[in-house]
C-alpha positions, 0 to 999 in steps of 0.5 A: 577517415581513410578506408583502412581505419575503417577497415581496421574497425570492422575487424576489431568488432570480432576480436573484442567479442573474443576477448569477451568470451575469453574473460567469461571463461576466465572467471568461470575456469578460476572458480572451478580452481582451473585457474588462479583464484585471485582472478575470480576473487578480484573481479567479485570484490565489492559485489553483493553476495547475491549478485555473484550467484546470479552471474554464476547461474548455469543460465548465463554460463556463455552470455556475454554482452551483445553490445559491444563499445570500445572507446579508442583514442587516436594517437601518433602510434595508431588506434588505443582502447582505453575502455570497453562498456557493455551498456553504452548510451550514443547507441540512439544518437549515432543512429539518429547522426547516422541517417541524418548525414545520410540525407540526399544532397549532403555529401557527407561520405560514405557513412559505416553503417549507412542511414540504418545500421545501428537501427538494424543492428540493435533490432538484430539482438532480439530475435523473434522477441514479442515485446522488446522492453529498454528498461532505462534508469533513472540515473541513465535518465539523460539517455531516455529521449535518445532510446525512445527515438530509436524505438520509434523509428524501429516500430515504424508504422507496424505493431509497436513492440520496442518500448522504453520502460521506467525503472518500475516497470515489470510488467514483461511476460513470457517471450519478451526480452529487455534491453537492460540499460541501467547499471549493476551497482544500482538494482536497489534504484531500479525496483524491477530488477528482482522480478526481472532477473527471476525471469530470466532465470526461468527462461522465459524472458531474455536479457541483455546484457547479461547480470555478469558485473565481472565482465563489466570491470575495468581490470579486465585489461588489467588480467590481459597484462598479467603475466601470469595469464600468458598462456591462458590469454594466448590459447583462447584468443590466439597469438595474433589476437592476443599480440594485437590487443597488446598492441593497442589496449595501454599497459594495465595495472590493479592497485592491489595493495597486497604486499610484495616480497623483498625482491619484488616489484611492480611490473613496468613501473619498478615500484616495490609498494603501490604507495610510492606512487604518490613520490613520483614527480608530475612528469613521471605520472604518465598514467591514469587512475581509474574506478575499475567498476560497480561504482557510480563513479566508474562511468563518465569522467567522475572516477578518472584521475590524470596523474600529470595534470593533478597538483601533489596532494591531489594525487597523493589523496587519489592514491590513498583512495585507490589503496584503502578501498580496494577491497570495496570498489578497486582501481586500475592504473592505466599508462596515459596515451596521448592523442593526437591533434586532427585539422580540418574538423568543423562545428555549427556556430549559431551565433555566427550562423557559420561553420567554425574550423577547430583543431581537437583530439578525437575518441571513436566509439564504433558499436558492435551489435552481436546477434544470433546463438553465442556459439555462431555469433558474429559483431556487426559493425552498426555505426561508430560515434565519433567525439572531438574535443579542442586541441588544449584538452588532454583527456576526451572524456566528459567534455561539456565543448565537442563536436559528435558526428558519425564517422565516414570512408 
């Protein structure tokens, strides 16, 4: 890539965080009625009773996730963010991508974050820690190897204190920490998670990222679009911050089926009732439907709906779904942002025994690892994944046919 996208990513890593902070404060100022209270109301639907208190714990009042990982989509009007994930695989592949192009004699560029940064930059988030725990689901079993890599090499030939755990595990002590790499919406599958938490509470083992499921939805992008958030959006983030984000996060929409008044209407859209979305002809459905989160179909592409390449009923049964369950697991609608076809990319064919031209379209996941006190916290650019796919695929996402490799100046 040119070094000005490059340069484009580094800066993004503290806006991010910052739009980060800025939604935690959200939640928390809506529940001390500071702000609407729909804001917390929303963000707390489907979530169990004590899932909520622990996020609300004083504990974790400024905890926000330590990993951070856009996934931006390249298109002809530049960089767009279609989504933000606080537990993200690839963080043990990009490293392992990242020193393997780094090899002497492969010319392979300037690689972000050279041959060690995501190594350094994981390592980073757990300070002086005795024993850093990965506690991996089992529903994120596909990510193990990948975490055990990672900690292998982290362990070097010292005193091995990064461990990849199962879902059992609990046998963590004071002065440890856990990289919790297993999903909200999923505790009753992860036995641990009680006795972990406590201890968390206690003090006495930290945890990362954060019991926080609000900061884990999807309809954060949407509250950004809220208009009536304007003006909480523009303190705490700026206005040069707050006008970039909407610049590259596509406009956002939660189905809220509430009903509007006589003379309302859907923003943008200029719909009166989220159910005339199903009216709307295959080449107005520029937009996605999406699971907003605390779904096990609220990661990969299992909950993502492209309302321009799905048949009428089929849409129309997506659009049902979205309303009737909305006070369970709600739905964002997000405008589509195409992305746009990159030449020159090559892939292995081993059958071939060659390199093989393709043309595709490309996601970038950078990682943003953010070490040190939250209040002087700063996200350091680690490495950044890319993900293409061929040319005729409209959306990037859940691909079985894509090239990854690291991104380099």
């Amino acid at each position: 890539m040119e070094r000005s996208l490059a340069e484009e990513l580094e800066r993004l890593g503290r806006m991010l965080l910052q739009f980060y902070r800025a939604g935690n404060l959200l939640y928390r100022q809506s529940i001390a009625g500071r702000r609407p209270e729909w804001v917390a109301r929303w963000l707390d639907l489907g979530k169990p009773r004590e899932l909520i208190e622990l996020q609300r714990s004083a504990v974790f009042k400024n905890d926000t996730p330590r990993v951070i990982r856009p996934d931006i989509l390249l298109t002809e009007e530049g960089l767009k963010i279609t989504e933000l994930d606080s537990v993200p695989g690839g963080i043990g592949l990009t490293a392992w991508l990242n020193e393997v192009y780094t090899a002497p004699g492969l010319n392979a560029g300037e690689i972000i974050g050279g041959a060690e940064g995501m190594l350094r930059g994981f390592a980073s988030l757990f300070g002086t820690a005795r024993n850093i725990h990965i506690i991996v689901s089992d529903e994120a079993a596909t990510y193990r190897p990948e975490m055990a890599w990672l900690s292998e090499r982290l362990n070097g030939t010292g005193k091995p204190i990064f461990k990849v755990q199962p879902p059992g595990f609990d046998a963590f002590s004071g002065g440890d920490a856990v990289f919790r790499f297993f999903e909200l919406f999923d505790l009753a599958n992860v036995p641990c998670a009680k006795k972990l938490f406590d201890a968390a509470l206690e003090r006495t083992v930290a945890v990362t990222p954060p019991p926080k499921p609000a900061l884990e939805e999807k309809m954060l992008l949407a509250l950004l679009w809220n208009g009536n958030l304007r003006d909480f959006w523009r303190q705490e983030l700026g206005e040069s911050f707050f006008e970039r984000l909407k610049r590259i996060v596509p406009y956002t929409w939660l189905l809220d089926p509430a009903p509007l008044p006589p003379h309302g209407a859907i923003p943008e859209l200029n719909l009166t009732d989220w159910r005339q979305l199903k009216a709307l002809s295959q080449r107005d459905r520029n937009v996605i439907l999406k699971i907003s989160g605390f779904s096990e179909k609220a990661w990969g592409a299992r909950g993502v709906f492209p309302g321009s390449d799905l048949p009428a009923e089929e849409w129309a049964a997506a659009v049902d779904q979205a309303i009737a369950g909305f006070s369970e697991s709600p739905f964002i609608l997000q405008r589509f942002e195409k992305p746009k076809i990159v030449e020159g990319q090559q892939w292995f064919d081993f059958q071939q025994g060659a390199a093989v031209a393709m043309s595709g379209r490309v996601r970038l996941c950078p990682y943003y690892f953010v070490a040190g006190p939250w209040d002087r916290a700063r996200p350091q650019l680690g490495g950044v994944l890319a993900t293409i796919v061929p040319a005729d695929k409209k959306i990037v996402h859940g691909m079985q046919d894509a090239i990854l490799a690291p991104c380099a100046v």
